[in-house]
C-alpha positions as CSV (number, residue, x, y, z in Angstrom):
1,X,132.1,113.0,98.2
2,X,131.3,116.7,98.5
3,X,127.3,115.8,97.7
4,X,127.4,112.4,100.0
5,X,128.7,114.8,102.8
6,X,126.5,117.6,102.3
7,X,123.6,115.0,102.7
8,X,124.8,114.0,105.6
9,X,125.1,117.8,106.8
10,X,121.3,118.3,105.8
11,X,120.0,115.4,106.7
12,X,121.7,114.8,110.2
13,X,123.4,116.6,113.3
14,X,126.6,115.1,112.2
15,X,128.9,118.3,111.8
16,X,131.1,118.1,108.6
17,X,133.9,120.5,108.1
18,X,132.7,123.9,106.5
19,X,133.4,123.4,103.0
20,X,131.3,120.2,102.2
21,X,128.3,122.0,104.8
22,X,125.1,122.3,102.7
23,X,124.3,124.8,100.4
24,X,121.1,125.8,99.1
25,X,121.7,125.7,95.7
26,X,123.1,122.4,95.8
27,X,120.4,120.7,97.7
28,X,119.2,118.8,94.7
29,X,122.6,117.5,93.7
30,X,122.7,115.5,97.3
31,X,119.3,113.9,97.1
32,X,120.8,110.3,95.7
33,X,122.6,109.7,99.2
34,X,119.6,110.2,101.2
35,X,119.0,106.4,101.3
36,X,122.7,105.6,102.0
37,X,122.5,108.5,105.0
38,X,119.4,106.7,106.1
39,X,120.6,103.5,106.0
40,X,123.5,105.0,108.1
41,X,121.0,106.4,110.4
42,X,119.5,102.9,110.9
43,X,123.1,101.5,111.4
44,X,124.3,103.4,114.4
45,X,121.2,103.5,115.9
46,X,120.8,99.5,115.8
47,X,124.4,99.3,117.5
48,X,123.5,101.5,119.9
49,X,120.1,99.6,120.5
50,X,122.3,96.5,120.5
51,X,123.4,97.8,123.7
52,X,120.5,99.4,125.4
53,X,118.3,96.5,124.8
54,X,121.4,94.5,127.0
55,X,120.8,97.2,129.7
56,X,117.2,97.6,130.3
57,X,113.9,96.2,129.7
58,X,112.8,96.5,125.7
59,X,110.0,99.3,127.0
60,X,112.6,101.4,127.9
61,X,115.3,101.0,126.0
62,X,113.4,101.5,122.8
63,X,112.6,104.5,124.1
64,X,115.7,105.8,124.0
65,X,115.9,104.0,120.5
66,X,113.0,106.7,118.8
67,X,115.0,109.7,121.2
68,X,118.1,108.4,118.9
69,X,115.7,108.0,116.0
70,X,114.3,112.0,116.2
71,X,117.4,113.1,117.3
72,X,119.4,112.5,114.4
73,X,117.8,114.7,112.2
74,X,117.5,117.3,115.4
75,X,113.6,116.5,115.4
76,X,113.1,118.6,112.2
77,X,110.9,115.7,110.9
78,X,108.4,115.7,113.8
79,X,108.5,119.6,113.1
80,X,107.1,119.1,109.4
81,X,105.1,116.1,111.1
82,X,103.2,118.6,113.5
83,X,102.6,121.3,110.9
84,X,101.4,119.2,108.4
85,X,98.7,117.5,110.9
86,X,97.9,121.4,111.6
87,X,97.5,122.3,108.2
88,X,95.7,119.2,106.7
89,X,93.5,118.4,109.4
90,X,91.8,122.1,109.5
91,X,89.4,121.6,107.2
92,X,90.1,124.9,105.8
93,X,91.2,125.8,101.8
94,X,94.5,124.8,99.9
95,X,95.6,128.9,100.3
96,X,95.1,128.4,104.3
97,X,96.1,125.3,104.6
98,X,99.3,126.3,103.5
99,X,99.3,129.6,105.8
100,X,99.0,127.7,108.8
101,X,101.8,125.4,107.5
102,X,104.4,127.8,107.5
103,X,103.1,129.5,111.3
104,X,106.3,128.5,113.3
105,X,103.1,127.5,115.9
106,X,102.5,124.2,116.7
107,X,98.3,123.6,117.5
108,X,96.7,121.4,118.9
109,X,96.4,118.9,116.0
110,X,100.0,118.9,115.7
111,X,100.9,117.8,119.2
112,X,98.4,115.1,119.1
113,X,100.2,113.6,115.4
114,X,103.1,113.9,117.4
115,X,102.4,112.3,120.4
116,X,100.5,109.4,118.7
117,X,103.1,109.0,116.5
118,X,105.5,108.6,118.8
119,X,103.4,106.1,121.3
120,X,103.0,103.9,118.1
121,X,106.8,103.8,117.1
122,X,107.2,102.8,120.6
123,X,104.8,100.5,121.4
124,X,105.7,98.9,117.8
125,X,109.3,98.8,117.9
126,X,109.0,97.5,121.9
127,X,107.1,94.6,120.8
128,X,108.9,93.4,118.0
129,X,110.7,89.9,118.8
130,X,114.5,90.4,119.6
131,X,116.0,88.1,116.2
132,X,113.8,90.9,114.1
133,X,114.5,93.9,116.0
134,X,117.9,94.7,114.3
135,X,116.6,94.8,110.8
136,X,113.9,97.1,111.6
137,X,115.3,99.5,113.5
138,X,118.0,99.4,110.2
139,X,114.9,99.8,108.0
140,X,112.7,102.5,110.0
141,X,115.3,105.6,109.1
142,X,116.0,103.7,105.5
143,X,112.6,103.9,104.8
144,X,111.9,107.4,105.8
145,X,114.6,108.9,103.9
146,X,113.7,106.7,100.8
147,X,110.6,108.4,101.5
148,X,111.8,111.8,100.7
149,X,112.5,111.0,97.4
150,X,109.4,109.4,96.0
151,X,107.4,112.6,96.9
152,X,109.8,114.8,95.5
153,X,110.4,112.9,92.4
154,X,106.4,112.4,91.8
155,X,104.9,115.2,92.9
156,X,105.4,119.3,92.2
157,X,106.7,122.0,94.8
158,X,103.4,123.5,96.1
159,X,104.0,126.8,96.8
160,X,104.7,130.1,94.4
161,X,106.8,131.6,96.8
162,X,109.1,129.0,97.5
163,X,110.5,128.1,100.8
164,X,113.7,125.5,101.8
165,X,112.4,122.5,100.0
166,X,112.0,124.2,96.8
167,X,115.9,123.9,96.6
168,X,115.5,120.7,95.8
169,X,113.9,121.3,92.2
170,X,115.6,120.1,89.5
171,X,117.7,117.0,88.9
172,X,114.8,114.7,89.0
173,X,116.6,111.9,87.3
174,X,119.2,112.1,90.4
175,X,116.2,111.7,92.8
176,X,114.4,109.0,90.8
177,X,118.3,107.2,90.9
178,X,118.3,107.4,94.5
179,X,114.7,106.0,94.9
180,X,116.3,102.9,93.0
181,X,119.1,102.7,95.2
182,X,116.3,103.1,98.4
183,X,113.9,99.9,97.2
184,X,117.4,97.6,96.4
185,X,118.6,98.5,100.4
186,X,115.1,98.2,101.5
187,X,114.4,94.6,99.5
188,X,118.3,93.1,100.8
189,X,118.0,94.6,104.5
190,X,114.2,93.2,104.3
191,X,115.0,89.8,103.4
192,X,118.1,89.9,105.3
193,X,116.1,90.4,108.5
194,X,112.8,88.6,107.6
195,X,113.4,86.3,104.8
196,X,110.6,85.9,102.0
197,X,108.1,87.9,103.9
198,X,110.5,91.0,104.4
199,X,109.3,91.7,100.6
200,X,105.6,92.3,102.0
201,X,107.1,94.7,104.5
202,X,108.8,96.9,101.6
203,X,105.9,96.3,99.1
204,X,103.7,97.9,101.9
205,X,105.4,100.6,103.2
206,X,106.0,101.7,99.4
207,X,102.2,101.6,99.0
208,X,101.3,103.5,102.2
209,X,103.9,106.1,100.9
210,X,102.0,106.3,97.7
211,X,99.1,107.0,99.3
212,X,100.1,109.9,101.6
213,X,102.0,111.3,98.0
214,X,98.9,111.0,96.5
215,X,96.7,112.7,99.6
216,X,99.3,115.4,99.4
217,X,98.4,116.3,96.0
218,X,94.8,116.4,96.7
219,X,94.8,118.7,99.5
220,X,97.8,120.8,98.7
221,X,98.8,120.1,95.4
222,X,102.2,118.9,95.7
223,X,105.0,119.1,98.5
224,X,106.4,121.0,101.0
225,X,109.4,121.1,103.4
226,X,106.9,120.5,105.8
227,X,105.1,117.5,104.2
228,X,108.3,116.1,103.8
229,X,109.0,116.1,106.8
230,X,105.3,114.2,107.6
231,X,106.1,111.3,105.1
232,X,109.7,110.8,106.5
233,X,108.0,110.1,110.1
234,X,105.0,108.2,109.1
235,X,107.1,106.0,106.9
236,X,109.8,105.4,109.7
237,X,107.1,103.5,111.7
238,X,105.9,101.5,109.1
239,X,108.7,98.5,109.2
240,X,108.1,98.4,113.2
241,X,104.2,98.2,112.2
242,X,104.6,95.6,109.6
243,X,107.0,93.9,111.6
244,X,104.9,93.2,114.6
245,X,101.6,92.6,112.6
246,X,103.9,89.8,110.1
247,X,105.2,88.3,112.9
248,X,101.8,88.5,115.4
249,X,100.5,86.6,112.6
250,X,102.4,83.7,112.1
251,X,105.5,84.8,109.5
252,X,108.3,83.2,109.3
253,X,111.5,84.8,109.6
């Protein structure tokens, strides 16, 4: 209970009482709940959905949908989102890239991942059909936090110095457990929500995610707090994209 809550504490604005708050040197001990507090995630924001899309027109209330979607991490994602687009799309060397990284400034390339980001989880999510929107908003935030795990678990902590994420080391069998329990929610919420095809949708989003684990290692070497943060975003939009390009194309649900 103390590690389920202290994921929630890291990986939310939910406040939990003092004593099951996250600690640093527990970090890696909580990393099996991530999908659970991500399927959470998607589950409270899909009732509240439920009622905004009752309200107003599906442009606007899925706006308010990725607000809810940010905001439940307190935007740190889009944070690591916007420094990673800073760092990796300078052109410059694996020592600098990193530098720029940690700069608590956001640049210009940062804003732009951001913004386009954002316009395509809109856009996406708005133009999903109403009998599949419920599974993928439950799946954008299930993914993302399943996310974290596969580039922990495959890839090493890039920086000697250390920083936040670094107190996840350790306990990889925990993290590779959790990626487990990430792919079974993903597969029964998929299927749940889009039948056979809903297996394409979690077969592709785990490729994507490969890929950006993979780019991470080329440029950087491994992970950081930041590009965490990067693959939690970019793999939140991929059910919406997957969703409307299935359906767009003739899928059945």
């Amino acid at each position: 209970m103390r590690s389920f809550l202290s994921a929630i504490s890291f990986l939310t604005i939910i406040p939990v009482p003092h004593r099951y708050a996250v600690e640093r040197t527990n970090l890696s001990k909580t990393s099996i709940f991530f999908p659970v507090v991500g399927l959470l995630i998607g589950l409270f924001v899909s009732g509240i959905g439920y009622l905004l899309y009752h309200i107003f027109p599906a442009q606007v209330a899925t706006i308010f949908v990725v607000a809810l979607l940010a905001s439940a991490s307190g935007a740190l994602h889009l944070d690591g989102l916007a420094d990673t687009c800073d760092g990796f799309l300078s052109a410059r060397p694996r020592d600098k890239v990193l530098a720029i990284m940690r700069d608590s400034r956001v640049g210009t390339m940062g804003v732009v991942g951001i913004i386009f980001l954002v316009i395509i989880k809109w856009t996406s999510l708005a133009n999903v059909s109403a009998g599949a929107r419920w599974a993928t908003i439950v799946l954008m935030p299930l993914t993302g936090r399943t996310a974290l795990l596969v580039m922990m678990a495959l890839l090493p902590y890039a920086r000697s110095e250390g920083g936040l994420a670094s107190a996840f080391l350790g306990h990889n069998g925990l993290k590779w457990w959790g990626v487990c329990i990430g792919i079974v929610l993903l597969v029964i919420i998929s299927i749940m929500g889009f039948g056979r095809v809903g297996v394409i949708i979690t077969a592709t989003s785990l490729g994507v995610i490969l890929v950006f684990c993979g780019y991470c290692y080329g440029k950087i070497g491994g992970y950081t707090g930041d590009t965490l943060g990067a693959i939690c975003e970019i793999s939140e939009v991929l059910p919406a994209l997957m969703a409307l390009v299935i359906l767009r194309g003739g899928g059945a649900l």
